[in-house]
N, C-alpha and C positions, 0 to 999 in steps of 0.2 A: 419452580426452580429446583432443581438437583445438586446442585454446588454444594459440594462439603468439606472444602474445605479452599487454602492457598499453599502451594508446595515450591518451596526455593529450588529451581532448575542446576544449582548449582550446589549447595550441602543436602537438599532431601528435606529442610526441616519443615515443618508443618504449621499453619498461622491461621488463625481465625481469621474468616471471612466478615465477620462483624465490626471489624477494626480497619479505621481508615487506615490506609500502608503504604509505600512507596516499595523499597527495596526489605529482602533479606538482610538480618541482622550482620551478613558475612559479606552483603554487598549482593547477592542474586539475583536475579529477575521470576519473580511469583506468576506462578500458573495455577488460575482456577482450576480445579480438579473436583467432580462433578460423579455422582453414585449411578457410574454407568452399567455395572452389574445391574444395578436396580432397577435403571431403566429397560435394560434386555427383554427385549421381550414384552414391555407395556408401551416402547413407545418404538410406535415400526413407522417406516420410512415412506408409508405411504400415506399417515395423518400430516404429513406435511404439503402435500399439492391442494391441501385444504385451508394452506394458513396465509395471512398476507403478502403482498408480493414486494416484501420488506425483507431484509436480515431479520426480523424477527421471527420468521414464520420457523424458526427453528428455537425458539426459543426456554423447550426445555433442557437446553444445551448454553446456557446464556444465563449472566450472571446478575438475574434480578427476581424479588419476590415476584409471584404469581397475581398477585393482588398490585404491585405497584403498577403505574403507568410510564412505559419508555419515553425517555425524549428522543422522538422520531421526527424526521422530517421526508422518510418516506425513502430512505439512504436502503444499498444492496438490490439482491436480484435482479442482477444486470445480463442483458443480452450477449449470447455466445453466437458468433457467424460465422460460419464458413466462409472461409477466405473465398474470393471470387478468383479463376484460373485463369487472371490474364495480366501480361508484360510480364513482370520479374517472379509474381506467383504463381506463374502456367504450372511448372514441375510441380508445383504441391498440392497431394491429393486428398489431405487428410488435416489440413492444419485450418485453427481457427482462430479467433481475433476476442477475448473477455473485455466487450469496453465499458468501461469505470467511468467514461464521460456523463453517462445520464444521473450519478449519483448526487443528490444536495450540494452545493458549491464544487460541483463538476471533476470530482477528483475520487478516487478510492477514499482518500481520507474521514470523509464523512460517516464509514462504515466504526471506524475504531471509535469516533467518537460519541455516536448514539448512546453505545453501552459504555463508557468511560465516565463521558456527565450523568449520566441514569446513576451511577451506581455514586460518582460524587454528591450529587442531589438526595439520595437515598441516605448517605451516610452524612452529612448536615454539612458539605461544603459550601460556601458563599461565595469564593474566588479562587480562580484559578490561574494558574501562569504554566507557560512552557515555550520553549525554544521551537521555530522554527522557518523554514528553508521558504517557505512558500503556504501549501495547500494544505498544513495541519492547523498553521495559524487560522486559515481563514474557515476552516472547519468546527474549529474551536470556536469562535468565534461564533459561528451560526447557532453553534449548538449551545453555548452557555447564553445565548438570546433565548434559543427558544424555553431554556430553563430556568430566565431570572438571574442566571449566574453572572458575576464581572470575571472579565478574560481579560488578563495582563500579554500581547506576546512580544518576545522579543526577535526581530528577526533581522537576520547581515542586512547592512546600508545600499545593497545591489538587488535586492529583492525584486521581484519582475512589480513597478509600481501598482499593474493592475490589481494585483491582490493585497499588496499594500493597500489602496483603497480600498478592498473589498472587506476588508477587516475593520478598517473605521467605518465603516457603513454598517455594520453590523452592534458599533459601541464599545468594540474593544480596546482598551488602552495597548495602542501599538509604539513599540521603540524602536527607532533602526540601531543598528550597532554595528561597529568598526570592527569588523572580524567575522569570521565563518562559524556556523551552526553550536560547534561546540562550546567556542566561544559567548553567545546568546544562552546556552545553556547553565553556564558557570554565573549567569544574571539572574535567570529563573531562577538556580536554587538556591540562589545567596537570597532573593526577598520570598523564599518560600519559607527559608530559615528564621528571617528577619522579621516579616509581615505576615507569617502564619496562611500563604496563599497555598495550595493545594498543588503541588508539582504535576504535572499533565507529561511530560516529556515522555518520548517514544521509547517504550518497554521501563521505562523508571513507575509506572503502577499497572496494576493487573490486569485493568480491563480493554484497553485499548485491542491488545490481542488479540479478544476476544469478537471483536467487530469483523476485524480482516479475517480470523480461521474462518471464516462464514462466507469466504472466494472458493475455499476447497469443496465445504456442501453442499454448495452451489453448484461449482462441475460435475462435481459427481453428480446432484440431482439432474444438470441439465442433458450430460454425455449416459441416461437413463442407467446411473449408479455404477458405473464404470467410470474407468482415470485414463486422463493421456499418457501416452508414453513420454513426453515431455512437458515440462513445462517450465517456458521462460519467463521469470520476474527481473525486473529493476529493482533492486539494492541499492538503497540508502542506508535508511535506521533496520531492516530486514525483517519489521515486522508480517507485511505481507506475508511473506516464504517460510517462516514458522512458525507463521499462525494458522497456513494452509497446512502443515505439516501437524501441525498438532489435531486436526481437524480430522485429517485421515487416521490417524491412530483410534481418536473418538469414535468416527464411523465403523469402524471392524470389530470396537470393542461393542459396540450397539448390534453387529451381526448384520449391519447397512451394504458395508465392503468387503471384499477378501485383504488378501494379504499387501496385492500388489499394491504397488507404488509409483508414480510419476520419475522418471530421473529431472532433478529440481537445477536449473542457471542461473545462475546469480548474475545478473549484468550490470555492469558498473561502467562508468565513464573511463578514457585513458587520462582527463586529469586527475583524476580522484578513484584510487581502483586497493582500497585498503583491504578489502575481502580478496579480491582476484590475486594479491599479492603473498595474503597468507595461505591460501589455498595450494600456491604453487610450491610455496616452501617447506606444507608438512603442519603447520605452528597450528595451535588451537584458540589461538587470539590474533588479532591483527594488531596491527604498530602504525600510528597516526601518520595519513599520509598528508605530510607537509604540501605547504602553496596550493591548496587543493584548488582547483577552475573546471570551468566546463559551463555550458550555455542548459544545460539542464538542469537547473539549481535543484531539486527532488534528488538529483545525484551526487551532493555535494557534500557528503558527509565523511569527515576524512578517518573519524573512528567514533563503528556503532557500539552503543551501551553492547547490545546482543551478539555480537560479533562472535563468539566462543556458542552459541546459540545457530546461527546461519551457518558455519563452518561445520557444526555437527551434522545439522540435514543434508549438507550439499554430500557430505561424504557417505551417512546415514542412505542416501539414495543414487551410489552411483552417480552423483552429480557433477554438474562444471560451472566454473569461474570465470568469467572472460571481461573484457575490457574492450570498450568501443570508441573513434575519435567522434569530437565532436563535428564533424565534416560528412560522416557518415553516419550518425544517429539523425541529422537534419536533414539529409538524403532520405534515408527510408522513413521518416516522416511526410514527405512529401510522397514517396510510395505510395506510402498506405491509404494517402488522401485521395489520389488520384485515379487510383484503380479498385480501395473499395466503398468509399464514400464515406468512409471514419477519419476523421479529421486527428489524430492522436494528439498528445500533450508530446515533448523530446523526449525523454523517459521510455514511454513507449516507442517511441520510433526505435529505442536505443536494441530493443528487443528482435524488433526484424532485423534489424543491422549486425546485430550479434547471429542470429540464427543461418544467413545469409554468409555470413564467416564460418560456421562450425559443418554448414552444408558444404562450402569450398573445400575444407578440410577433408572430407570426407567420415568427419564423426557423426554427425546426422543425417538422416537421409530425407528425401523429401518426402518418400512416402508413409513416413511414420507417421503416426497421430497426436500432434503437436499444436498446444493451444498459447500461444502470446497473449502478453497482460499488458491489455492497454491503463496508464492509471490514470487518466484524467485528459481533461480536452485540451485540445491544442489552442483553442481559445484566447484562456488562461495564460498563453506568453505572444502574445502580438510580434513581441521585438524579435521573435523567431523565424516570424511566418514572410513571407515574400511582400509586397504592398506596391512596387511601382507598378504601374501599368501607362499606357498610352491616355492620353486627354485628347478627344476629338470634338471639333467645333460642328456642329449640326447645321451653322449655312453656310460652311465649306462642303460643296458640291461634288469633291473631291476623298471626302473625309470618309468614305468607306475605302479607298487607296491602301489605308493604311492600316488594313482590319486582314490579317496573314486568314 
């Protein structure tokens, strides 16, 4: 491990990695910062096609002793494909599909939280609590199983039940609660305050980031150390999109990348579109967007801790902000299922339906080189997916009639 330190994203100030931490003393969000000079040069980017086919295979970039042992469940190094060129993706010549579906409880999330409880387990947490929407809960949840650890989550009353069970099947102390994410959040830190339980929430401690930047080493390993010219993420908490963004910085400083950059989208639902809002306006923080709704609960987060964070990379890279209905992210989820045989979570679907709008526009073209982020399976929300079909009786002699 190279980490030397933790540096507040928003005063600079500097904090020992020795110390269990949540936030900057000014309220910041902490980014491991890792002696990548020192690495130049001894760790070259081809000791890596040598390492597991885990987020860890990059792990002298990764915040744990060398001697410790990760709690892994075998999460990252997920498959990039080439979109297949037929019905609505005939025009696209160059775009491809990152599905997150085969990661440990079927979601990106399982990446941020390998190295989050690795490093709570390392610094002598016993319990853990954090807010969430769906698939961080139940990540959590896997992952404080596989380390011993008790997982408190609190997550809104409307939560897709499948993963609600999916977290008591793992022993996690799950609460529903009467209100959206942030709301659940305001529970977590009141008994992290209270009950001394170790706050897990999205960017409120250091390591979580750390799992996700390891989407961006990833494209770069797998597009042979070259970057798309776009790339579309789902915006939530916005860990994904600047933990990839930090990831690229790290590579160029290793001498892995050049300079270029992906131009980075942010896509958000139109009930809930608090990035897409301050983006248009100029503002370096977003403003909670009220009543937030939408059938992609992953998208429901009406204001991210990181917010002043994602709005910097979206502009830091020529980026865009867009908003998608809910009518039209369940549409190109059914797209994607149909024509490439990846079944997406809505989140992802949200991405083609975004990209599909920006190409209308004329901002993107189809033949750029464009990779969508699928994060998680569409599995994971049934109440999404289609389910009637015809019921035919087998000694009704008649009953292929009815088979189009």
């Amino acid at each position: 491990m190279a980490m030397a330190s933790l540096e507040c994203t928003r005063c600079g100030a500097i904090h020992s990695p020795a110390q269990l931490i949540n936030l900057c003393t000014c309220g910041g969000i902490l980014y491991p910062r890792y002696d990548l000079a020192g690495l130049r040069g001894r760790y070259d980017r081809a000791e890596v096609k040598d390492g597991p086919a885990t987020l860890w295979r990059y792990r002298r970039v990764l915040p744990l002793r060398n001697d410790a042992d990760p709690v892994s469940l075998g999460e990252g190094f997920t498959p990039v494909f080439p979109a297949q060129r037929r019905g609505p993706f005939q025009a696209y010549t160059a775009l491809h599909i990152k599905d997150e579906g085969p990661n440990p409880t079927a979601s990106f999330k399982a990446r941020g939280m390998s190295p989050a409880i690795s490093m709570a387990r390392e610094l002598g947490v016993r319990e853990v609590a954090l807010p969430s929407a769906g698939n961080a809960g139940s990540a959590a949840a896997a992952y404080a199983a596989a380390a011993g650890l008790t997982a408190y989550v609190f997550m809104p009353d409307d939560t897709p039940a499948l993963i609600v069970s999916e977290c008591i099947a793992y022993g996690a102390k799950v609460y529903l609660v009467k209100g959206l994410i942030h709301v659940c959040g305001r529970l977590a830190a009141a008994g992290a305050k209270e009950r001394g339980w170790f706050d897990l929430s999205t960017l409120k401690e250091p390591y979580r980031v750390e799992g996700k930047k390891t989407m961006g080493y990833e494209v770069a390993e797998q597009f042979g150390w070259g970057l798309p010219y776009w790339s579309f993420c789902r915006t939530g908490g916005g860990t994904g999109l600047v933990g990839m963004w930090k990831a690229f910085d790290e590579m160029e400083a290793l001498g892995w990348i050049g300079r270029k950059r992906p131009r980075m989208v942010s896509v958000q639902a139109a009930g809930c579109q608090p990035i897409v809002r301050a983006f248009a306006e100029g503002t370096s923080e977003s403003v909670l967007h009220e009543n937030a709704h939408t059938v992609a609960s992953g998208l429901r987060v009406p204001k991210a801790l990181g917010d002043y964070l994602i709005l910097r990379v979206l502009r830091e890279s020529r980026g865009l902000a867009i908003a998608v209905a809910d009518e039209d992210l369940l549409r190109a989820q059914r797209e994607i299922a149909e024509t490439q045989g990846i079944l997406p979570c809505p989140e992802g679907g949200a991405t083609w339906a975004a990209l599909q709008q920006l190409v209308a526009r004329g901002t993107v073209k189809p033949t750029e080189t464009i990779v969508l982020f699928n994060t998680g399976s569409g599995l994971k929300y049934p109440e999404c997916l289609p389910h009637e079909v015809p019921v035919l009786d087998p000694n009704d002699p008649r009953a292929l009639d009815a088979v189009a």
